[in-house]
N, CA, C and O atoms as a Tinker XYZ file with bonds, in Angstrom:
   356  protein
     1  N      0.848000   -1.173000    0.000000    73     2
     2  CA     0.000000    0.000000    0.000000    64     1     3
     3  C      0.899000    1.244000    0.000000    63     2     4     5
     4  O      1.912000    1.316000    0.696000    81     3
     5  N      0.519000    2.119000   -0.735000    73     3     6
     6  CA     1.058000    3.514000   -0.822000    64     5     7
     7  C      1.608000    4.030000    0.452000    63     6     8     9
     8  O      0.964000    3.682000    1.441000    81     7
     9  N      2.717000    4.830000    0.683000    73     7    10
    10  CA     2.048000    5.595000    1.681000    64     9    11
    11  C      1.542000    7.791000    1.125000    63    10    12    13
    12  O      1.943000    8.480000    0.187000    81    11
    13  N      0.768000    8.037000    2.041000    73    11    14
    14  CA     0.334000    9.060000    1.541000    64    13    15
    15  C      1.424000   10.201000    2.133000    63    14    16    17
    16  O      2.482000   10.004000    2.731000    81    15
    17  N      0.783000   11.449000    1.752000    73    15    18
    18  CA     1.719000   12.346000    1.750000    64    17    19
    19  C      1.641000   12.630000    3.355000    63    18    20    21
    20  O      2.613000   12.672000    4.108000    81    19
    21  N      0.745000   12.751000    3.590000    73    19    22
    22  CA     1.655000   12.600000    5.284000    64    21    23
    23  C      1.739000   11.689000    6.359000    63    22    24    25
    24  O      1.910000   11.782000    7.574000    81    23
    25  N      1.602000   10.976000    5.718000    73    23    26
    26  CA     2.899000    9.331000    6.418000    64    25    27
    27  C      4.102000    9.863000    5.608000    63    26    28    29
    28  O      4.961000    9.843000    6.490000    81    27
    29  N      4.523000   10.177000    4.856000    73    27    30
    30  CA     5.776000   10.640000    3.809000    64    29    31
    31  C      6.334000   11.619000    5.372000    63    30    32    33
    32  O      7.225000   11.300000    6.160000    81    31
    33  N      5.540000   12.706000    5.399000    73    31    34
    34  CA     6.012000   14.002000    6.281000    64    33    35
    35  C      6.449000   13.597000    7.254000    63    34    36    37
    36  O      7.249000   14.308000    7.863000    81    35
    37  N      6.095000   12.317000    7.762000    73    35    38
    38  CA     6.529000   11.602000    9.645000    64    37    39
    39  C      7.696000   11.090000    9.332000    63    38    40    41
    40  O      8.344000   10.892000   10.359000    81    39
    41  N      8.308000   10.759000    8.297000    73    39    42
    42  CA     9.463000   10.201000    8.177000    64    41    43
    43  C     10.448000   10.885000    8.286000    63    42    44    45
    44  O     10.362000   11.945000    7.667000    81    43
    45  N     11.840000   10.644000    9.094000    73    43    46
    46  CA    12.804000   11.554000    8.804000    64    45    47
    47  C     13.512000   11.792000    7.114000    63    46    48    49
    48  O     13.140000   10.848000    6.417000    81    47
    49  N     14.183000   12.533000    6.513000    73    47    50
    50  CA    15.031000   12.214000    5.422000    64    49    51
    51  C     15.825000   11.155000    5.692000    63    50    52    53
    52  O     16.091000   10.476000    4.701000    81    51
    53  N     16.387000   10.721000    6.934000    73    51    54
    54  CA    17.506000    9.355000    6.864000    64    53    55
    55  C     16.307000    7.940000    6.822000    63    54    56    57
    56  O     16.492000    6.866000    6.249000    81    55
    57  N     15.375000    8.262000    7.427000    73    55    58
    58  CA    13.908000    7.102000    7.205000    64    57    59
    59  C     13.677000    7.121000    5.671000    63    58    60    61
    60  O     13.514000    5.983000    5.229000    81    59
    61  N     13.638000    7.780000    5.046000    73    59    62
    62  CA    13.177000    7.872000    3.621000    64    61    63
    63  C     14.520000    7.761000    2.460000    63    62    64    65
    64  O     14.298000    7.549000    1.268000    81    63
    65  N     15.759000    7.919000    2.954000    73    63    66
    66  CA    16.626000    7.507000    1.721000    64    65    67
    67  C     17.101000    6.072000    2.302000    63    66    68    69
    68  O     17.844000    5.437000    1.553000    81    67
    69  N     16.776000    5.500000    3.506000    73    67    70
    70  CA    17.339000    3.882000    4.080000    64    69    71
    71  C     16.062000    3.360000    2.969000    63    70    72    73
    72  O     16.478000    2.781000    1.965000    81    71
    73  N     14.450000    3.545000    3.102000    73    71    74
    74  CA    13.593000    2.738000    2.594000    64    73    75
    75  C     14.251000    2.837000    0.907000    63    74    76    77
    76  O     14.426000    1.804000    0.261000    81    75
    77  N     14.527000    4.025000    0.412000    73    75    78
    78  CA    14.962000    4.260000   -1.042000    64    77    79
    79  C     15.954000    2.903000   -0.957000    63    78    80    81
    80  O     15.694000    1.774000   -1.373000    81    79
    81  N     17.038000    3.322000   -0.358000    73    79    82
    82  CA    18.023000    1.899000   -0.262000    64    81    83
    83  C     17.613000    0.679000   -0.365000    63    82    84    85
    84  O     18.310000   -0.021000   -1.098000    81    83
    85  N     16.493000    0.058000    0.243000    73    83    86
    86  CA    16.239000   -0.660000    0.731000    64    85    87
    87  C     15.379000   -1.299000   -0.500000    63    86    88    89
    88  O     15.244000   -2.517000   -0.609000    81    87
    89  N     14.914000   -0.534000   -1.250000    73    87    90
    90  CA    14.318000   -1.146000   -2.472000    64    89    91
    91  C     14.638000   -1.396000   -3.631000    63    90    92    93
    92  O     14.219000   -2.328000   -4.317000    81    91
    93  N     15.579000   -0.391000   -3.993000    73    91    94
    94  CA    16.924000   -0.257000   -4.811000    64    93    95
    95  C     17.879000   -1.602000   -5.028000    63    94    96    97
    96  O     18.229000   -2.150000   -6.074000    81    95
    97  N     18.173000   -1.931000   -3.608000    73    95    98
    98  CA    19.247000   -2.742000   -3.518000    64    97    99
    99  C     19.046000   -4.304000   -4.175000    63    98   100   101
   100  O     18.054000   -4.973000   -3.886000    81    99
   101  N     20.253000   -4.871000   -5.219000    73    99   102
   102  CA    19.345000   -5.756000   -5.550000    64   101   103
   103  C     19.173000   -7.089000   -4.402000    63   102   104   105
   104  O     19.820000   -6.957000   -3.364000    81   103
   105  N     18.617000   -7.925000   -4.503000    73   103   106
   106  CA    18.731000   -9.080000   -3.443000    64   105   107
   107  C     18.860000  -10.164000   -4.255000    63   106   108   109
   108  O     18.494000  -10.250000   -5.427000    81   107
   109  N     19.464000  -11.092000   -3.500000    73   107   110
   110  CA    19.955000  -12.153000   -3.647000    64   109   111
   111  C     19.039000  -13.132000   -4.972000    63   110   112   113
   112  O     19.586000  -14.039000   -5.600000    81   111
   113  N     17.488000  -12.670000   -5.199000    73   111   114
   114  CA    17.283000  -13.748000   -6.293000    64   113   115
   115  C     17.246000  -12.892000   -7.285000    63   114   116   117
   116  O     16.861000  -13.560000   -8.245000    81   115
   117  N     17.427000  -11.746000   -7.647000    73   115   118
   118  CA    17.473000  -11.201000   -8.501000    64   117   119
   119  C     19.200000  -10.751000   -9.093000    63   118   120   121
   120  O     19.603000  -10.363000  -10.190000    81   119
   121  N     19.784000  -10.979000   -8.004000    73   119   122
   122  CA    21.714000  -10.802000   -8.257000    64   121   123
   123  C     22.028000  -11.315000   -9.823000    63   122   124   125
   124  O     22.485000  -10.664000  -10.763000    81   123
   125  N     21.696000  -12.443000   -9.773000    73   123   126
   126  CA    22.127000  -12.902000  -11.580000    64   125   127
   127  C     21.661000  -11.987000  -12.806000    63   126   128   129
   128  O     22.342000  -11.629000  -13.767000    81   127
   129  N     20.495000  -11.739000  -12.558000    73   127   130
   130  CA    19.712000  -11.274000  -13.619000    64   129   131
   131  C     19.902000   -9.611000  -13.840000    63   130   132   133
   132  O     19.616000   -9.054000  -14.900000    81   131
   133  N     20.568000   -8.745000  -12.356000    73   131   134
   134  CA    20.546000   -7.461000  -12.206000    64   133   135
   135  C     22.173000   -7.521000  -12.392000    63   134   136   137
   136  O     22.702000   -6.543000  -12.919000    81   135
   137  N     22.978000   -8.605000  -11.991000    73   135   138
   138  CA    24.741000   -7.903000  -11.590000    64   137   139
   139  C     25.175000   -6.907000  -12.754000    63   138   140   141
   140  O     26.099000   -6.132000  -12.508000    81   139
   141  N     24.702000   -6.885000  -13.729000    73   139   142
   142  CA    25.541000   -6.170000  -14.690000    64   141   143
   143  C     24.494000   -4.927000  -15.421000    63   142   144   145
   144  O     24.810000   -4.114000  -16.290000    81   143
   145  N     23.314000   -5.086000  -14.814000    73   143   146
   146  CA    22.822000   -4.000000  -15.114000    64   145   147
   147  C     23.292000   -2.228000  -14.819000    63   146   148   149
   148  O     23.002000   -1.647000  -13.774000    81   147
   149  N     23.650000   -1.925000  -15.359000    73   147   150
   150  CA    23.971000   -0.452000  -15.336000    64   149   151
   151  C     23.283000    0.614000  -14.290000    63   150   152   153
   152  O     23.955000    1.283000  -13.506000    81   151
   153  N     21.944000    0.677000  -14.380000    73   151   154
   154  CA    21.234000    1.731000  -14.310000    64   153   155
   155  C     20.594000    0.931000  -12.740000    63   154   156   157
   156  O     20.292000    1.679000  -11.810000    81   155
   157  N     20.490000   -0.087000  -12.633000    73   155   158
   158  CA    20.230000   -0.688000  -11.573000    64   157   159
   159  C     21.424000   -0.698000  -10.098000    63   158   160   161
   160  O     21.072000   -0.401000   -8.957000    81   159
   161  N     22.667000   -1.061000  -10.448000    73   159   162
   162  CA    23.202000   -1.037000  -10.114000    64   161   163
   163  C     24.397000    0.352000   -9.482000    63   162   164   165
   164  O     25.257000    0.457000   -8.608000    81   163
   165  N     23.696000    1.336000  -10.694000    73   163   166
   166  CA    24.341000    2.653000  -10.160000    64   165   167
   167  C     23.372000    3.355000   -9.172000    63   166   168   169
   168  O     23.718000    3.967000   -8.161000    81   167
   169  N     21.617000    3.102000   -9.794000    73   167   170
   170  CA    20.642000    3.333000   -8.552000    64   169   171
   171  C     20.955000    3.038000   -7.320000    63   170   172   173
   172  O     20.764000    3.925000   -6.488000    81   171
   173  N     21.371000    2.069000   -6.981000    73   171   174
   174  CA    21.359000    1.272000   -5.378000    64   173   175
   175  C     22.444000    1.704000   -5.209000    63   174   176   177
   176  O     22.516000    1.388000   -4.022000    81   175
   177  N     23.774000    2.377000   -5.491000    73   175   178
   178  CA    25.189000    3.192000   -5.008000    64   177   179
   179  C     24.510000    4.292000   -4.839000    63   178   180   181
   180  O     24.617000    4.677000   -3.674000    81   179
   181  N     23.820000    5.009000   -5.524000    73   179   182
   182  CA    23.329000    6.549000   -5.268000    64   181   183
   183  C     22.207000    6.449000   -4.225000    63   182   184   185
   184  O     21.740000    7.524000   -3.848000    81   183
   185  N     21.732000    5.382000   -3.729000    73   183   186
   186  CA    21.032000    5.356000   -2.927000    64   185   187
   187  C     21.242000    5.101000   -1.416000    63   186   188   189
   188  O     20.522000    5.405000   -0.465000    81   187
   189  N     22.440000    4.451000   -1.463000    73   187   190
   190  CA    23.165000    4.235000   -0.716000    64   189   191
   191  C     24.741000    5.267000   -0.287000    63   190   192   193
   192  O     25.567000    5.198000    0.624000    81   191
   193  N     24.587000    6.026000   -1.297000    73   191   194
   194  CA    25.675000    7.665000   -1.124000    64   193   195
   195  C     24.903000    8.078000   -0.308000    63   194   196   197
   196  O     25.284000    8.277000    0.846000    81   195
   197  N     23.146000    8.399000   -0.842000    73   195   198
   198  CA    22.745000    9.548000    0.049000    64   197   199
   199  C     22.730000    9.404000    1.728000    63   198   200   201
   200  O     22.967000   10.224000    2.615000    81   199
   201  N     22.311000    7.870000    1.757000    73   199   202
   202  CA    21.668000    7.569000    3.242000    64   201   203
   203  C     23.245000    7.960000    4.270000    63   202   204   205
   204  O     23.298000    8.427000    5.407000    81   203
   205  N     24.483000    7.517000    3.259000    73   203   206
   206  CA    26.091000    7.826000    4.280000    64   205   207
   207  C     26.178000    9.341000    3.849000    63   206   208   209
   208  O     27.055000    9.974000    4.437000    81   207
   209  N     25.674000    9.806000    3.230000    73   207   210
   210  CA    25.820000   11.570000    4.072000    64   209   211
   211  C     25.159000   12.218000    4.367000    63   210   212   213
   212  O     25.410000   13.416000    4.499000    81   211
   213  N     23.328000   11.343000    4.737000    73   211   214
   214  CA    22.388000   11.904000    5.769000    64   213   215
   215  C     22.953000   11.421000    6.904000    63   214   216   217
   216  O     22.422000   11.619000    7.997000    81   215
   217  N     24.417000   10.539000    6.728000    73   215   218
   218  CA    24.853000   10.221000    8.527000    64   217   219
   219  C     25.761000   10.969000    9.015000    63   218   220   221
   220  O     26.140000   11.052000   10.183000    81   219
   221  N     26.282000   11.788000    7.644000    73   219   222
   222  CA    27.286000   12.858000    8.291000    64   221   223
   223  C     28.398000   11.506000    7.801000    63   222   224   225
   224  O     29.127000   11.034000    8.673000    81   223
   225  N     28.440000   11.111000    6.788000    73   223   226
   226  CA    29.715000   10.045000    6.676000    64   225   227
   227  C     30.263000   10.579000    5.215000    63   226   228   229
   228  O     29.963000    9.766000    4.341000    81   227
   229  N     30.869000   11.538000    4.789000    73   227   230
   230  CA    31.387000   12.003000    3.359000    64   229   231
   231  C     31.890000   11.077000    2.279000    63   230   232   233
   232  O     31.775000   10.974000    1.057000    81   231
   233  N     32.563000   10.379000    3.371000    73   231   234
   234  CA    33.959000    9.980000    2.572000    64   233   235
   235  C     33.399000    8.277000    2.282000    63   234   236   237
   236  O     34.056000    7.461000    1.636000    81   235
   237  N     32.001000    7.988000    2.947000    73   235   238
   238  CA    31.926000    6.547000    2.103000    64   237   239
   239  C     30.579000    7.253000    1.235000    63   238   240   241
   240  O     30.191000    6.686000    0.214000    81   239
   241  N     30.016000    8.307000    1.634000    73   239   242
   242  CA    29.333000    8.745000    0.503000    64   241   243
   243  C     29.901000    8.686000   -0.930000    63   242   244   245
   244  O     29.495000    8.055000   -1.906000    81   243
   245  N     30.956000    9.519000   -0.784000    73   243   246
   246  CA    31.843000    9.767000   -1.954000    64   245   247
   247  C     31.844000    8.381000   -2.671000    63   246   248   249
   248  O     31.361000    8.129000   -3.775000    81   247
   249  N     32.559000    7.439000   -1.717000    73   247   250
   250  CA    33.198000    6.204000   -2.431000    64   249   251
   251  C     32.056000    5.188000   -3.359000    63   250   252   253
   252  O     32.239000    4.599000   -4.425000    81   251
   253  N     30.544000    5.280000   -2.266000    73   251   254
   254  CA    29.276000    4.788000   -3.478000    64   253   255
   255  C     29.290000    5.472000   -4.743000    63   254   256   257
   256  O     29.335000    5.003000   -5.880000    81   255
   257  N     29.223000    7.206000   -4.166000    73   255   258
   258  CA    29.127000    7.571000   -5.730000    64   257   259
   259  C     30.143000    7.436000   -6.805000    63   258   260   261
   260  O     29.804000    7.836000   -7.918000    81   259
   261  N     31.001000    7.077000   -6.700000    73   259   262
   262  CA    32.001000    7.031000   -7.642000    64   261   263
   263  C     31.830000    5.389000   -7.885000    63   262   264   265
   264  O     32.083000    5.127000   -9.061000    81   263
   265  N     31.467000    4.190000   -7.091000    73   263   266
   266  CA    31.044000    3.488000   -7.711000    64   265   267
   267  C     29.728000    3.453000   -8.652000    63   266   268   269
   268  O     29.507000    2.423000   -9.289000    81   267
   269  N     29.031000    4.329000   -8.731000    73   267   270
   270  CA    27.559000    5.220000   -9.338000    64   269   271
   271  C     28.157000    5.235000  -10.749000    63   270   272   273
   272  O     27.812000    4.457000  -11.639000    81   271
   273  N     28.874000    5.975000  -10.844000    73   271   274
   274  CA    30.075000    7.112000  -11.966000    64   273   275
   275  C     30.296000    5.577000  -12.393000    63   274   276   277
   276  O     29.232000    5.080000  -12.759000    81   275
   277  N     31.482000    4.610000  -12.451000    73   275   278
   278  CA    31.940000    3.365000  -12.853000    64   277   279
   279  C     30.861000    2.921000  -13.389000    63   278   280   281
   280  O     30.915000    2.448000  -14.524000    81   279
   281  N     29.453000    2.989000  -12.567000    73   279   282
   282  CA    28.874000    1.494000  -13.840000    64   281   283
   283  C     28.023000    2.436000  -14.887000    63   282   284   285
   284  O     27.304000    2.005000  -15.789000    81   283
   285  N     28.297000    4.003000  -14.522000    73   283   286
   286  CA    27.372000    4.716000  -15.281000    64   285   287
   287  C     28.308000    4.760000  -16.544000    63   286   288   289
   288  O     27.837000    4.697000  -17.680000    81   287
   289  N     29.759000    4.881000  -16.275000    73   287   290
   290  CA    30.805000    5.820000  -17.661000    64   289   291
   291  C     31.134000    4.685000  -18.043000    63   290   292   293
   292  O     31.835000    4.663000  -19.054000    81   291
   293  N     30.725000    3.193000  -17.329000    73   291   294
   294  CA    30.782000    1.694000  -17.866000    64   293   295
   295  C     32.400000    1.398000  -17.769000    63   294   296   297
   296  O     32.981000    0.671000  -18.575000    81   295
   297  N     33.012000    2.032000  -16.722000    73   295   298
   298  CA    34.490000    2.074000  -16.221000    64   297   299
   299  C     34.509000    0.735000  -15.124000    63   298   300   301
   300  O     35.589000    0.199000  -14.878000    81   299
   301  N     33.655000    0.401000  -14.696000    73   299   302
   302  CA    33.846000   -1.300000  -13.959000    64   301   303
   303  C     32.595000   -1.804000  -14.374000    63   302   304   305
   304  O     31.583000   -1.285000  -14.847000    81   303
   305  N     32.981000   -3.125000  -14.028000    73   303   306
   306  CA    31.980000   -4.757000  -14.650000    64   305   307
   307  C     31.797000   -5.345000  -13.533000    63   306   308   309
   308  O     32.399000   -5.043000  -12.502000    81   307
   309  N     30.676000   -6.529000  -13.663000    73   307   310
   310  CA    30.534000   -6.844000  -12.003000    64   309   311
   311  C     31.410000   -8.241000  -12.725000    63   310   312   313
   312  O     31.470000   -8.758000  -13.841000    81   311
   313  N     32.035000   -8.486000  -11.329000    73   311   314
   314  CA    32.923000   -9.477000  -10.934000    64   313   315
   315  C     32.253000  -10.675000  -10.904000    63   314   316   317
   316  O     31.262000  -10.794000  -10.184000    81   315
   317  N     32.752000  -11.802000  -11.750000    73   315   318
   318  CA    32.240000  -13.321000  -11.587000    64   317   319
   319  C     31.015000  -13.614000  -10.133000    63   318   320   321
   320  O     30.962000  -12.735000   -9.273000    81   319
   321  N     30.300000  -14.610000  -10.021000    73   319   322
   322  CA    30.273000  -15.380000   -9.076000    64   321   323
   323  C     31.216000  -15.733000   -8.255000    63   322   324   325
   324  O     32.203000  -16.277000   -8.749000    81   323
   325  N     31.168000  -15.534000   -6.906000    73   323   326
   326  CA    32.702000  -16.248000   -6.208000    64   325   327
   327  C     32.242000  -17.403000   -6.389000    63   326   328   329
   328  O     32.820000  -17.834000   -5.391000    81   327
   329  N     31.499000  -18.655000   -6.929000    73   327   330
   330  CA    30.722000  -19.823000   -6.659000    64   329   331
   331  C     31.072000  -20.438000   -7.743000    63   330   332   333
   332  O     31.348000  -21.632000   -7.858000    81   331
   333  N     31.064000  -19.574000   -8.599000    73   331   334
   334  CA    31.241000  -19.883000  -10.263000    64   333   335
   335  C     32.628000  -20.329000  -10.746000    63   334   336   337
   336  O     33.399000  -19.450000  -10.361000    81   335
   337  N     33.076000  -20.947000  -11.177000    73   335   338
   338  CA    34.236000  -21.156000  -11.747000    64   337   339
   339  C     35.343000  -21.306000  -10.591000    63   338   340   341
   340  O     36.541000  -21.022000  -10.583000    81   339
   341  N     34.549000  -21.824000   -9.684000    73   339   342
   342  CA    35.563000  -22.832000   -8.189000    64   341   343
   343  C     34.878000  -24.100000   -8.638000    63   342   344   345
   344  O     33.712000  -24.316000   -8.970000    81   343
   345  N     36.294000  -25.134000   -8.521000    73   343   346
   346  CA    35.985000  -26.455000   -8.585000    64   345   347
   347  C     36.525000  -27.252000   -7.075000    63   346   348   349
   348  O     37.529000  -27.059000   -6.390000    81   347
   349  N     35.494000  -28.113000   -6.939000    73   347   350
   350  CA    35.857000  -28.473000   -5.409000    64   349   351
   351  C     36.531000  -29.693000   -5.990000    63   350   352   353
   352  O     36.335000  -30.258000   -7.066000    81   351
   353  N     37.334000  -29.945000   -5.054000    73   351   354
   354  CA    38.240000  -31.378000   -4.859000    64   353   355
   355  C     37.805000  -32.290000   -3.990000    63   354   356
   356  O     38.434000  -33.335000   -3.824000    81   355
């Protein structure tokens, strides 16, 4: 269910960019199908910049957004499966 505009107003800004985070982020059954998505994957860094410098945290703000920047200027790739291409003995 929605919420309305003032259930919106009761929320702090750090309540409202964690839920942004929180929906953004991909999860675990969707990881395969999202890892290399671009626009998905730079969403959930920028969503996760804002909530570390509604904490007063700059410097891991910074470091999401510039992972933001990478999958936006297509300057990093997501990294294998760690699961994938291990062979057990």
């Amino acid at each position: 269910m929605p919420l309305h505009t003032s259930q919106l107003n009761e929320l702090t800004n750090l309540e409202l960019a964690q839920t942004l985070m929180e929906r953004l982020t991909i999860s675990p059954n969707d990881w395969h199908r999202l890892k290399s998505n671009r626009n998905s994957r730079a969403s959930e860094q920028v969503a996760a910049a804002l909530v570390f410098l509604l904490k007063d945290q700059p410097q891991e703000a910074i470091a999401r957004l510039e992972q933001a920047v990478g999958w936006l200027d297509r300057s990093i790739s997501a990294p294998p499966c760690p699961s994938h291409g291990e062979h057990k003995r």
